[in-house]
C-alpha positions as CSV (number, residue, x, y, z in Angstrom):
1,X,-1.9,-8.0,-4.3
2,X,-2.0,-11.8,-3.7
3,X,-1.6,-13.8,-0.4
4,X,0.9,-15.3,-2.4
5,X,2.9,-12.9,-2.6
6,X,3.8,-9.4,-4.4
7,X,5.2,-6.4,-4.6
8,X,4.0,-2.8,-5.1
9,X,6.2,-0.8,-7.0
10,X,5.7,2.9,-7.3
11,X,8.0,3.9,-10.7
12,X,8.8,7.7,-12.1
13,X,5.8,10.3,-11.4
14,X,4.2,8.4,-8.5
15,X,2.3,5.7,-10.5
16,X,1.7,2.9,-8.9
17,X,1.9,-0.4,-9.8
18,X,1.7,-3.8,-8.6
19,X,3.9,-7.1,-9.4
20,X,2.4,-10.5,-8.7
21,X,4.8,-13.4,-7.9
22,X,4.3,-16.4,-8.2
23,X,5.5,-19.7,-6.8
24,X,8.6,-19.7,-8.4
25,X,9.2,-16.4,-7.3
26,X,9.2,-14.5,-10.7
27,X,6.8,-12.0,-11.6
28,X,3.9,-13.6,-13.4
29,X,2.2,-10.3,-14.0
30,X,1.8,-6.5,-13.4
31,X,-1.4,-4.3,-13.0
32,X,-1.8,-0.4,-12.7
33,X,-3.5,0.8,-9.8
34,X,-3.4,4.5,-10.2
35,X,-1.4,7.7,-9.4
36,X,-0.5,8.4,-5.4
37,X,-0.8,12.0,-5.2
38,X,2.1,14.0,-4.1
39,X,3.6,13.9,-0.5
40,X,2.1,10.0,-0.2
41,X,4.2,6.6,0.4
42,X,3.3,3.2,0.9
43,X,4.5,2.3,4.6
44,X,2.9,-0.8,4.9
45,X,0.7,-3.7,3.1
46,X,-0.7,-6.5,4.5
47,X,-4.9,-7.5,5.1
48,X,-5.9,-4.5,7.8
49,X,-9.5,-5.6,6.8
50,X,-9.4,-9.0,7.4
51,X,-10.8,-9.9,4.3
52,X,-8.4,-12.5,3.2
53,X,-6.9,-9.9,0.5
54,X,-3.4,-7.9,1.0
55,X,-4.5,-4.0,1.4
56,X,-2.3,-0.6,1.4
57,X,-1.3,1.5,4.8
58,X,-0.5,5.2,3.6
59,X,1.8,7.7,4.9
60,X,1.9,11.5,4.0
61,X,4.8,12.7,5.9
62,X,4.5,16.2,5.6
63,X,1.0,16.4,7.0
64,X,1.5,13.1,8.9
65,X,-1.6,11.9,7.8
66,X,-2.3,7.8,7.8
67,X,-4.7,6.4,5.4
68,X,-5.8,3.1,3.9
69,X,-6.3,2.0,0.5
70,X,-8.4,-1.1,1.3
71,X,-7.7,-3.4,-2.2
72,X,-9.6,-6.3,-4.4
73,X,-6.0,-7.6,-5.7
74,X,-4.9,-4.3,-7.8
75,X,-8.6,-3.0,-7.3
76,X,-8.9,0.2,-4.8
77,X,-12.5,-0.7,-3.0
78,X,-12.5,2.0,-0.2
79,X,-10.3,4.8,1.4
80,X,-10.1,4.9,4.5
81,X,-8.3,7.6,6.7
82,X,-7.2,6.3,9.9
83,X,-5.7,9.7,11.7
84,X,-2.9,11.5,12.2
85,X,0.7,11.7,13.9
86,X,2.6,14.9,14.3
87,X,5.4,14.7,11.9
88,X,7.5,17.0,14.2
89,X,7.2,14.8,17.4
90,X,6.0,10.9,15.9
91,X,7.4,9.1,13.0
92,X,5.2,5.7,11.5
93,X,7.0,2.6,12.3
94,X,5.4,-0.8,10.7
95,X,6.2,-4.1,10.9
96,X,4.9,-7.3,9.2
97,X,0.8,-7.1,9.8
98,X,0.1,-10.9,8.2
């Protein structure tokens, strides 16, 4: 994704994919990133790296697992597991992170 803005949008069987908007606030173009695997939802994008570049918090709510796709616009560069809440007594709450 772009600083200047977009959305990820995960469609039918979990594949991921993001829109870039533009200034006029239309999408200007699409790119694949992959499949998430079962169980996994985006909870939160914004540049946890700070690298200048929008990057993807993970949530697996069964497990409560938290992970980190660290990104190069729709380009996965690292993952990155950040820990663990137990689903039966925490629940992952974001807010904006730019």
């Amino acid at each position: 994704m772009c600083r200047l803005g977009g959305l990820a949008v995960r469609a039918l069987f979990s594949v991921l994919v993001f829109w870039f908007i533009n200034a006029s606030g239309t999408v200007s173009s699409a790119q694949g990133v992959g499949t998430m695997a079962p169980g996994w939802a985006i909870a939160q994008t914004g540049d946890f790296n700070a690298d200048g570049k929008s990057d993807v918090l993970l949530y697996h709510s069964a497990s409560g697992t938290i992970a980190a796709w660290l990104m190069n616009s729709a380009t996965i560069t690292s993952f990155v597991g950040i820990g663990s809440l137990p689903p039966s007594a925490w629940m992952l709450v974001t807010a904006n992170s730019d």
